[in-house]
C-alpha positions as a printed Julia matrix, in Angstrom:
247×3 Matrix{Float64}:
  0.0    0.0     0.0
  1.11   3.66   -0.94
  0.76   4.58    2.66
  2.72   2.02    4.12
  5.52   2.84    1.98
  5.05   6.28    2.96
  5.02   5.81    6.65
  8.16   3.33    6.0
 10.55   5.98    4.2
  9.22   8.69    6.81
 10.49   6.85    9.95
 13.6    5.37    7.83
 14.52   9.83    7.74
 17.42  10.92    9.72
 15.86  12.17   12.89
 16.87  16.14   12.57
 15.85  15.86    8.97
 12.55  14.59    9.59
 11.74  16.97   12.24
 12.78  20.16   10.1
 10.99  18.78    7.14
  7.77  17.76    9.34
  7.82  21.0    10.51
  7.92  23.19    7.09
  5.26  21.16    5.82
  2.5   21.52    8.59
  3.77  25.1     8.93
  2.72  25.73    5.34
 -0.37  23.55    5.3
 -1.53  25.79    8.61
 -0.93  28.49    6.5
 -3.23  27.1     3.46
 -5.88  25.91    5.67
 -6.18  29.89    7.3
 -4.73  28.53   10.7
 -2.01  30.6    11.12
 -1.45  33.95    8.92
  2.02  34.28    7.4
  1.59  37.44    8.41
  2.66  36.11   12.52
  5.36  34.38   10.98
  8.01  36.44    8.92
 10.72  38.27   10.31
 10.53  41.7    11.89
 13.3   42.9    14.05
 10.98  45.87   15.2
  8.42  43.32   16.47
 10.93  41.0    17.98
 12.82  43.69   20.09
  9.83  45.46   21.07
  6.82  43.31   21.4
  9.12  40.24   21.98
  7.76  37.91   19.53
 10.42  35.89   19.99
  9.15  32.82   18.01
 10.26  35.28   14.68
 13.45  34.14   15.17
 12.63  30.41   14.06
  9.36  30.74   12.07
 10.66  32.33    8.87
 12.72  29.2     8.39
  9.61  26.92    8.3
  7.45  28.56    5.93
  8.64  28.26    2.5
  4.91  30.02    0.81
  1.63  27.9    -0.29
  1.7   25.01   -2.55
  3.42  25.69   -5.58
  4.91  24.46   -8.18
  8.45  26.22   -6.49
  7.38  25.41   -2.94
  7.65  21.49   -4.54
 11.34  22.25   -5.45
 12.23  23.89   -2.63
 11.03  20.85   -0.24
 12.3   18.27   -2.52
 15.8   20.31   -2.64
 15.4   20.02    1.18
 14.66  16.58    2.15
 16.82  15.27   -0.32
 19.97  17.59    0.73
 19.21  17.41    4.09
 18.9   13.81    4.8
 22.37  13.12    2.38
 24.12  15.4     4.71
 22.85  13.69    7.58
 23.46  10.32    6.84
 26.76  10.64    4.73
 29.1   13.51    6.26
 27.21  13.89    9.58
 26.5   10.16   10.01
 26.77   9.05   13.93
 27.53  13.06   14.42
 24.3   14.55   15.37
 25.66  17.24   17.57
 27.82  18.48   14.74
 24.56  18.72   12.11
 22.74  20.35   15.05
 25.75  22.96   14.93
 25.45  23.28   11.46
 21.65  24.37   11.37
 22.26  26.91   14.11
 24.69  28.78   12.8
 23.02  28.64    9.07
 19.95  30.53   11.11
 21.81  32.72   12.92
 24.09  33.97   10.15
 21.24  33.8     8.15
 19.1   36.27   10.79
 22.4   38.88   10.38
 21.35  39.16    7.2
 17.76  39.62    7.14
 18.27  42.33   10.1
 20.15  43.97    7.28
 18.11  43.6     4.29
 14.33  43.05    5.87
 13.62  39.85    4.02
 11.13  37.95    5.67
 11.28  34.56    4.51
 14.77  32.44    5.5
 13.31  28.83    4.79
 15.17  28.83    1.24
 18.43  30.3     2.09
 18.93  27.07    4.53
 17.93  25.05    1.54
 20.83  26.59   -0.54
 23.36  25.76    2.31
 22.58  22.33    2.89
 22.79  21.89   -0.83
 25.68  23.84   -1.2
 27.81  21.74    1.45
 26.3   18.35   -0.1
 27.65  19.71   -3.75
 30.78  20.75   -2.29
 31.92  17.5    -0.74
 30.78  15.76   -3.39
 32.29  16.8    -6.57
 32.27  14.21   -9.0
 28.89  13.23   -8.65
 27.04  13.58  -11.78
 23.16  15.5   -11.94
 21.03  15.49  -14.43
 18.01  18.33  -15.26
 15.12  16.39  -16.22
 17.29  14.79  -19.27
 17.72  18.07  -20.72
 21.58  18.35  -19.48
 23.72  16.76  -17.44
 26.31  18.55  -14.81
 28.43  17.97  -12.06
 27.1   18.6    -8.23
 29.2   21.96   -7.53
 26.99  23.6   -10.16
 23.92  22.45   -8.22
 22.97  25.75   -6.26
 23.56  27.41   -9.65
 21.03  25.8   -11.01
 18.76  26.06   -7.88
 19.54  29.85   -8.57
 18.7   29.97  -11.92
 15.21  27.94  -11.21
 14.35  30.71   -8.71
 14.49  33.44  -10.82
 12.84  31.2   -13.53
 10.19  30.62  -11.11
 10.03  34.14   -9.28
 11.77  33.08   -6.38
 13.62  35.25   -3.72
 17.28  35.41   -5.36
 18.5   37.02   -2.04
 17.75  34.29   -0.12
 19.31  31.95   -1.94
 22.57  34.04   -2.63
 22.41  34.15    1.25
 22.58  30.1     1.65
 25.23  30.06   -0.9
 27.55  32.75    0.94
 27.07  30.71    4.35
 27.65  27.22    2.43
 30.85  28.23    1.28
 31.91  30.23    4.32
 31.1   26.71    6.51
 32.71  24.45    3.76
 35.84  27.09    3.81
 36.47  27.13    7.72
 35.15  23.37    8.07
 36.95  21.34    5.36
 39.75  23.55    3.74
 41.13  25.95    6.55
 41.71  23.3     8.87
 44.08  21.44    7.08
 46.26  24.18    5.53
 50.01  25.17    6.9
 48.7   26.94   10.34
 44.59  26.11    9.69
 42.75  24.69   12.43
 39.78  24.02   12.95
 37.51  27.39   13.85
 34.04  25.78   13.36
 34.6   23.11   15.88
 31.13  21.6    17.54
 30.99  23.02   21.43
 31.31  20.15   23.73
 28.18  21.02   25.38
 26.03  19.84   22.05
 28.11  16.68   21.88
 27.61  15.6    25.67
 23.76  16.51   24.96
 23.27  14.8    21.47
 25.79  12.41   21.14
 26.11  11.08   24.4
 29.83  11.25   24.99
 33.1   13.57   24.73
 35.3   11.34   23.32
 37.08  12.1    19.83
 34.82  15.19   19.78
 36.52  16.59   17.15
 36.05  15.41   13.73
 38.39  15.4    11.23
 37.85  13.16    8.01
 40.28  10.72    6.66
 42.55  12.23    3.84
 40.93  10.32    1.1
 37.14  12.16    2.18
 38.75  15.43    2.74
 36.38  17.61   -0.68
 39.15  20.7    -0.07
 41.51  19.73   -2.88
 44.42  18.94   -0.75
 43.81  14.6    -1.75
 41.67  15.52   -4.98
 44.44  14.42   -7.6
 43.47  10.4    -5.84
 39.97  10.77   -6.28
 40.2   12.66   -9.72
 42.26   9.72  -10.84
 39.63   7.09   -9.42
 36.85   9.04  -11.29
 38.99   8.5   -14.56
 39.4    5.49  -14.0
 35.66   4.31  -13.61
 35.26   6.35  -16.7
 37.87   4.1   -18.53
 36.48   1.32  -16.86
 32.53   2.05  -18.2
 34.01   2.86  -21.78
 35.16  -0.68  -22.04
């Protein structure tokens, strides 16, 4: 049965990923079904210093607009993004993808205080995707067979479909700024002459999340670093499964 299969891929989602996803969805069906205005949900610094509607801080992250056409890419880009960071590069590290989606929002609130946009939902989308494209480089995408392209160009794309579809470009410039700043300080600085590592989890979030303190700082074998320092290796492997599927 359809459902069953539903239920079964729900409860097989990474756990942050299902609760972020969950959580967009009923905030925009609320929305559609004139339970909650939008209008209680953007983000206004006026209202949030002065009236202390706190909850401003986290709602413009969960409400990505009515059912649309775009709002279907955006949640697809999400899920799918999402959960492959979660269960490839954050795998066993839930403390660290907790990290992660904090200081997307918060960098991401900087720059609405800024610029008054009111909306944030899509400019996580963007980072998520621009880490997953990042670290992994070779992977190949297609566009609904119209061309095919390698996963760096990914938030391009996602760029050009939002002005295509009348999307908000800001937001999504936004979640590619703070995808490259976290891939920059997270998988290149560190392991340059004199890098370390700035972006490291607090230990607070891994005694909470992940249970223990041991080996609390991550740092990924040589061969999965996506920085460029081991990519002559994998560009070599990629040729060679390209020889390899030409015979």
């Amino acid at each position: 049965m359809a459902y069953q299969i539903f239920f079964r891929e729900y409860f097989q989602t990474p756990p942050l990923t299902r609760a972020y996803t969950t959580a967009c969805f009923l905030t925009s069906l609320a929305v559609h079904l004139d339970i909650l205005s939008p209008y209680r949900l953007y983000f206004h610094p006026t209202l949030i210093m002065e009236n202390l509607q706190l909850w401003r801080l986290i709602t413009p992250f969960f409400y990505f607009g009515d059912f649309s056409l775009n709002y279907l890419f955006s949640m697809l880009f999400t899920y799918r993004c999402c959960r492959m960071l979660e269960e490839e590069s954050f795998r066993g590290r839930p403390a660290d993808f907790l990290y992660l989606i904090i200081l997307g929002c918060v960098i991401a609130l900087f720059f609405a205080w800024f610029l008054l946009l009111p909306f944030l939902g899509q400019s996580l989308t963007t980072m998520f995707v621009y880490i997953w494209a990042r670290r992994n480089p070779y992977v190949q995408m297609g566009f609904f067979g119209l061309f095919v392209f390698r996963a760096p160009y990914l938030p391009w794309v996602m760029v050009a479909l939002s002005v295509l579809f009348d999307g908000d470009l800001e937001t999504e410039l936004i979640g590619i700024l703070i995808g490259h700043a976290y891939f920059y300080f997270e998988d290149v600085f560190p392991y340059v002459p004199g890098g370390w590592r700035l972006l490291a989890t607090p230990r607070i979030f891994k005694l909470l999340f992940d249970g223990e303190l041991e080996n609390s700082d991550y740092h990924p074998p040589a061969e999965e670093r996506p920085a460029g320092f081991n990519l002559g290796a994998q560009e070599e492997q990629a040729n060679q499964q390209q020889r390899n599927e030409e015979n």
